[in-house]
C-alpha positions as CSV (number, residue, x, y, z in Angstrom):
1,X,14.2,-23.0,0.3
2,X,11.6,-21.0,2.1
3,X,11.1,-19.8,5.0
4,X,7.1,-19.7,6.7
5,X,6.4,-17.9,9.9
6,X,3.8,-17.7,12.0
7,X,3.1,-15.2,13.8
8,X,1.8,-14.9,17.5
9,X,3.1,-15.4,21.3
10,X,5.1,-17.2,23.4
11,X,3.9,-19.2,26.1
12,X,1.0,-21.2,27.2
13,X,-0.8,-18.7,28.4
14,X,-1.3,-17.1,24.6
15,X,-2.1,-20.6,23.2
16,X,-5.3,-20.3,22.0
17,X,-5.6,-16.2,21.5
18,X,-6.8,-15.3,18.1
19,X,-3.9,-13.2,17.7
20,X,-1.5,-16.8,17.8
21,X,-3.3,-18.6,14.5
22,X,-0.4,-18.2,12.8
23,X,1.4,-20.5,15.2
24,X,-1.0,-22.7,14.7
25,X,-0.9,-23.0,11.2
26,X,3.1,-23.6,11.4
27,X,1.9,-26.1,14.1
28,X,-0.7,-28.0,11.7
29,X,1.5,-27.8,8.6
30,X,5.0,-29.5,10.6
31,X,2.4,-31.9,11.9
32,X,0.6,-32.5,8.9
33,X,3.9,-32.8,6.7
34,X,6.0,-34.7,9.6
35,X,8.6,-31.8,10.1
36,X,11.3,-31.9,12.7
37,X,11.2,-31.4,16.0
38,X,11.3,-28.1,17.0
39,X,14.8,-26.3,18.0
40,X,15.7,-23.5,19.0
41,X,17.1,-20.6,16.9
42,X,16.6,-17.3,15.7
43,X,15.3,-16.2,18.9
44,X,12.4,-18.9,17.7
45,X,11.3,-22.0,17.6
46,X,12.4,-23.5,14.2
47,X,11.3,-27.1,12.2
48,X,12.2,-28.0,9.0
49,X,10.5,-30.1,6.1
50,X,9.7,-30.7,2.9
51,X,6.2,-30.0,1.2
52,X,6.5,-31.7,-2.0
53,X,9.4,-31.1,-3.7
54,X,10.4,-27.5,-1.8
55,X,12.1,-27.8,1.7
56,X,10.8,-25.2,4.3
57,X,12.0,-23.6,6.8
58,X,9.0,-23.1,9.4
59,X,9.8,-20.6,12.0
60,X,8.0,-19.2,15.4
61,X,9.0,-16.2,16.5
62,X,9.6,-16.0,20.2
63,X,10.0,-12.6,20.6
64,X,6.6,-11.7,21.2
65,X,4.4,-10.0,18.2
66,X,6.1,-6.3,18.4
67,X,9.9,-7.6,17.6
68,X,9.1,-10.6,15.4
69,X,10.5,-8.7,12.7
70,X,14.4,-9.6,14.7
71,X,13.4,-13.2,14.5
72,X,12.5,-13.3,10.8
73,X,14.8,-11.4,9.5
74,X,17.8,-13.5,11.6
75,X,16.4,-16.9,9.9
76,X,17.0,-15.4,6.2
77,X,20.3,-13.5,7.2
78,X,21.5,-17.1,7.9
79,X,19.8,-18.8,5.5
80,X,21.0,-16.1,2.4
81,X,17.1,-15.7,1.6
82,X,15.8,-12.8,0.3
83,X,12.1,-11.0,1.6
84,X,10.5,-13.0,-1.7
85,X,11.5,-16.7,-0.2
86,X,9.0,-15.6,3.3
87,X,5.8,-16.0,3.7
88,X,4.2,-14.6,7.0
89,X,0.9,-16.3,8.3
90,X,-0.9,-13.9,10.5
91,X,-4.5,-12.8,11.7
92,X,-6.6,-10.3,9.8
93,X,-9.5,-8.4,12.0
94,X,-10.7,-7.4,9.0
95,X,-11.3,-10.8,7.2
96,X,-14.4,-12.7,8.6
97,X,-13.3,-15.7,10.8
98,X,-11.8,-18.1,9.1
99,X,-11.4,-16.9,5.7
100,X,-8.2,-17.4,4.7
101,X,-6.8,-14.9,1.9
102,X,-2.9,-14.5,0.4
103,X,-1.0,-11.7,-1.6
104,X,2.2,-10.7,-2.0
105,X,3.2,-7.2,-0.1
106,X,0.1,-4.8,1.3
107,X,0.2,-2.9,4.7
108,X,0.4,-3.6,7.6
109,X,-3.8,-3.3,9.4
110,X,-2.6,-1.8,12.5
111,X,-0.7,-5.5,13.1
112,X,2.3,-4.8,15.2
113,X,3.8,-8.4,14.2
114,X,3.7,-7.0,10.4
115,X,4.8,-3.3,11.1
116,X,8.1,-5.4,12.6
117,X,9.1,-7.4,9.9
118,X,8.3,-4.2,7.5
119,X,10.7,-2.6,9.3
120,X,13.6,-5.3,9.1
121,X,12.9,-6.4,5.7
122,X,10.2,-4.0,4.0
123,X,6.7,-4.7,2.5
124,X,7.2,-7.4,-0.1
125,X,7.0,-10.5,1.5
126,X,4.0,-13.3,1.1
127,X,1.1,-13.1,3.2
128,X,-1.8,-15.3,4.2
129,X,-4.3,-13.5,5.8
130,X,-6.5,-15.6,8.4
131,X,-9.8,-13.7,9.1
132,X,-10.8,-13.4,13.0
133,X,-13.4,-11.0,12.3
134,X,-13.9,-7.5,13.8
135,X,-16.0,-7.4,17.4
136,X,-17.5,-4.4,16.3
137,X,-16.5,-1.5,17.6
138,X,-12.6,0.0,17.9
139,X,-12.8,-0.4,22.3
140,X,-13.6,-4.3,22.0
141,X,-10.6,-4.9,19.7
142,X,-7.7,-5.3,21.7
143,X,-9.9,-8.0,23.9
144,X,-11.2,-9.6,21.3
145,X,-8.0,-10.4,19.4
146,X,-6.1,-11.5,22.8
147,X,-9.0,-13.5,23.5
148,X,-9.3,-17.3,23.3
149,X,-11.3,-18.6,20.3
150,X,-14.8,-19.6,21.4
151,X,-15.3,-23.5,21.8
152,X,-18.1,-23.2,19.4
153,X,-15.6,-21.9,17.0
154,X,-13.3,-25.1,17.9
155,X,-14.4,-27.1,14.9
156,X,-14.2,-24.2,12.2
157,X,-10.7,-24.0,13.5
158,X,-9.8,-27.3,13.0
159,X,-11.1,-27.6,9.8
160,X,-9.5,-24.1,8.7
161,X,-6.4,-25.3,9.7
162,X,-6.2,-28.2,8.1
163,X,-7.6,-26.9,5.1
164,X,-4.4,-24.5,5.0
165,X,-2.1,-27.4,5.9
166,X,-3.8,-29.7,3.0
167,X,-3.5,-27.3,0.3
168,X,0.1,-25.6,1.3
169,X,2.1,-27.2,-2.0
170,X,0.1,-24.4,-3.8
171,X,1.5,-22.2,-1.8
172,X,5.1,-23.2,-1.5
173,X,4.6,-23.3,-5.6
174,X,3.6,-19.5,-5.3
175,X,0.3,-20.5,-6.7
176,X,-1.8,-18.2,-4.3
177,X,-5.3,-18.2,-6.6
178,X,-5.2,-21.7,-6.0
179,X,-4.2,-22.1,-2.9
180,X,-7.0,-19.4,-1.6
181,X,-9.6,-21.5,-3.6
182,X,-9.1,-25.1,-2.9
183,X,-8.4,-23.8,0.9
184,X,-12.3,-21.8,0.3
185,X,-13.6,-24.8,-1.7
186,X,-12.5,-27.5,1.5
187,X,-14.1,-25.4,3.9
188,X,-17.3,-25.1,1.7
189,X,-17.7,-29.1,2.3
């Protein structure tokens, strides 16, 4: 069992902020792989599934970016997981938009959701890294990442997502190389 988070905000109001891809990807992967319906637990929003053979937990944290660590780190206390069953799905200013990108452990890029669950649970946890590209200079940052995606960005979105959502066996298998490639070879077409 694993357990994927995405990270981001509560409420409708966040929805489509730059800073709440990585509840989308959760959204596209239970959609894609016809997960549960959502409940609530963890001080989240949880749905389970399968993705091939693994069953996954897939978890959005409702406690707001700077305490999703609590939420996380509640979901594997029940669940007797350890840090290497999580992967986090989050967005990267410094990635270009939508290039996606995984690892194991790393720091934390100023990202308040990540500096939470390294505090609950340390560095060494999976991450996929979805680029929303830096504005430019440090004063337009904080706008730009609570900002809404563009529409012209709309379809790039779509297709990113689904891209990650297509190819997520290889990542439930821990096969990250391939996962980042056939992700980076689907968006290439």
């Amino acid at each position: 069992m694993q357990i994927w988070a995405g990270l981001g905000n509560p409420g409708e109001k966040y929805r489509m902020h730059r800073h709440n891809v990585g509840f989308m990807v959760v959204d596209t992967i239970a959609e894609m792989y016809g997960f549960s319906p959502p409940k609530k637990q963890f001080r989240g929003e949880v749905r389970e599934g399968r993705i091939g053979p693994h069953k996954i937990i897939l978890l959005k944290p409702a406690t707001y970016m700077n305490e999703s660590g609590a939420s996380v780190r509640a979901a594997l206390d029940f669940y007797k997981l350890g840090v290497a069953d999580l992967t986090v799905f989050h967005d990267e200013l410094d990635l270009a938009p939508m290039k996606v990108k995984a690892r194991e452990g790393g720091g934390l890029a100023g990202h308040n959701g990540l500096r939470s669950i390294n505090a609950h649970l340390g560095p060494d946890f999976t991450r996929v890294r979805i680029g929303i590209g830096h504005p430019g200079s440090k004063d337009r940052v904080t706008g730009h990442v609570l900002g809404n995606y563009a529409k012209a960005e709309m379809d790039d979105l779509v297709h990113m997502l689904g891209a990650i959502a297509a190819e997520a066996e290889w990542l439930a298998e821990g096969a990250l190389p391939r996962f980042m490639s056939d992700i980076a070879l689907r968006q290439a077409s």
